[in-house]
N, C-alpha and C positions, 0 to 999 in steps of 0.2 A: 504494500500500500504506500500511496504518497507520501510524504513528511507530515502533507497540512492537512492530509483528511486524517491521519491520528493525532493531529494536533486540534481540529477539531472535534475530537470524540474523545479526547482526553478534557480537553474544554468544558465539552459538556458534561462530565463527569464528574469534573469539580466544580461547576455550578449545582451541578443537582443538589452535591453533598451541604453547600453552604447552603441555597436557597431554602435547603432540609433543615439544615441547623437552625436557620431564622426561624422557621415555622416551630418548632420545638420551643428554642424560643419563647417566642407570643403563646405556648402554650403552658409552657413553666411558670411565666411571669406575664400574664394577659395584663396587665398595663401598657404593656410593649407594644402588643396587640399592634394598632397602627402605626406604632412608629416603625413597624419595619414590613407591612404589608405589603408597600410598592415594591421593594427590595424584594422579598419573598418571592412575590408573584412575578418580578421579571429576572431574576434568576432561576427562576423553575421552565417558564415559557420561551424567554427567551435563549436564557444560558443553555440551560439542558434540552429544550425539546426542539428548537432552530437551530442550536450549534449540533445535534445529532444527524435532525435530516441534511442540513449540507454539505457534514460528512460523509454520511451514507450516498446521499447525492450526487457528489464528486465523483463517488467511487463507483456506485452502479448505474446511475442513468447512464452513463455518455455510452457506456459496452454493452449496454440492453439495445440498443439503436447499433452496433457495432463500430462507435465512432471514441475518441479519446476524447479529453475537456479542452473544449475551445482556446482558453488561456488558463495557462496556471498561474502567471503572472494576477490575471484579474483573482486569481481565489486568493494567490498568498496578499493580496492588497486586502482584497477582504475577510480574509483571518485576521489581520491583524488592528481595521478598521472596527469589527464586528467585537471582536475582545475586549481592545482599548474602551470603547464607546458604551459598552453592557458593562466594566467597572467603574466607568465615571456614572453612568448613568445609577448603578444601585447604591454607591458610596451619595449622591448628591440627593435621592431618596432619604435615605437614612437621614444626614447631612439636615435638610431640610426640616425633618420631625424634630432633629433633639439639638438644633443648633440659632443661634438667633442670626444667621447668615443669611436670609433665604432668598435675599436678592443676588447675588452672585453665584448661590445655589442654583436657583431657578434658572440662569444663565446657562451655566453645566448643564442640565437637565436637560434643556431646548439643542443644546448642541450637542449633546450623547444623543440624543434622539432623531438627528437630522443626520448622525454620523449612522445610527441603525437603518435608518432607511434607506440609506445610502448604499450599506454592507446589503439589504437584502435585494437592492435594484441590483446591482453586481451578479451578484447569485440568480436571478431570474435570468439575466443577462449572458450569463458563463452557460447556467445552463440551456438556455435555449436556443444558442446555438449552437451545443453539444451533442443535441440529440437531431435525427431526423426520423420521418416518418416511415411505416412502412410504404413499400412500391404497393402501390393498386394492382389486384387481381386484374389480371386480362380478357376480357369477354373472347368467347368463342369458340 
């Protein structure tokens, strides 16, 4: 396998475990509860369940179609886009609930989240034209 599609499923592996920990967390000490909900919830969905399929992704779309990944270039940009941006973004969550920053927080936030959309247009992008279709049966 690639470098970055087990860099991605390593990723998401230790999103899971953290975004796990938080929830434990809010469940030991439900005061906490919402200060770390957003955190939670996009470490579980984004970290673990996006950084999975685009490992997987990487790795089995493009040779289900029998074709290799478009650019690897455009994945290792968005591994590293998709990372950076999913720990600013849950640190500036966090950040927000228990800090009295939240203007320069909020800032972070908007731009983690402009960097994620960003990382998942890539990935739409790598993969579509990674794959093609099949040939049309031929009448006759």
């Amino acid at each position: 396998m690639d470098k970055y599609v087990i860099l991605f499923i390593k990723t998401a592996l230790v999103s899971f475990a953290l975004g796990s920990a938080l929830g434990l967390e809010m469940v030991i000490q439900p005061y906490h509860g919402h200060d770390f909900l957003s955190a939670h919830v996009h470490l579980n969905l984004l970290g673990f369940m996006a950084m999975m399929i685009y490992g997987v992704g990487y790795h089995v779309l493009p040779r289900f179609s029998g074709m290799v990944i478009y650019s690897r270039k455009l994945m290792v940009v968005h591994y590293y886009l998709g990372t950076i941006t999913l720990a600013v973004m849950a640190l500036c969550w966090i950040g927000i609930q228990l800090t009295p920053w939240t203007g320069p927080l909020r800032a972070g936030l908007v731009l983690s989240s402009v960097g994620q959309l960003a990382s998942i247009g890539l990935f739409a992008y790598n993969i579509f034209r990674s794959v093609k279709s099949a040939p049309q049966p031929q009448e006759g």
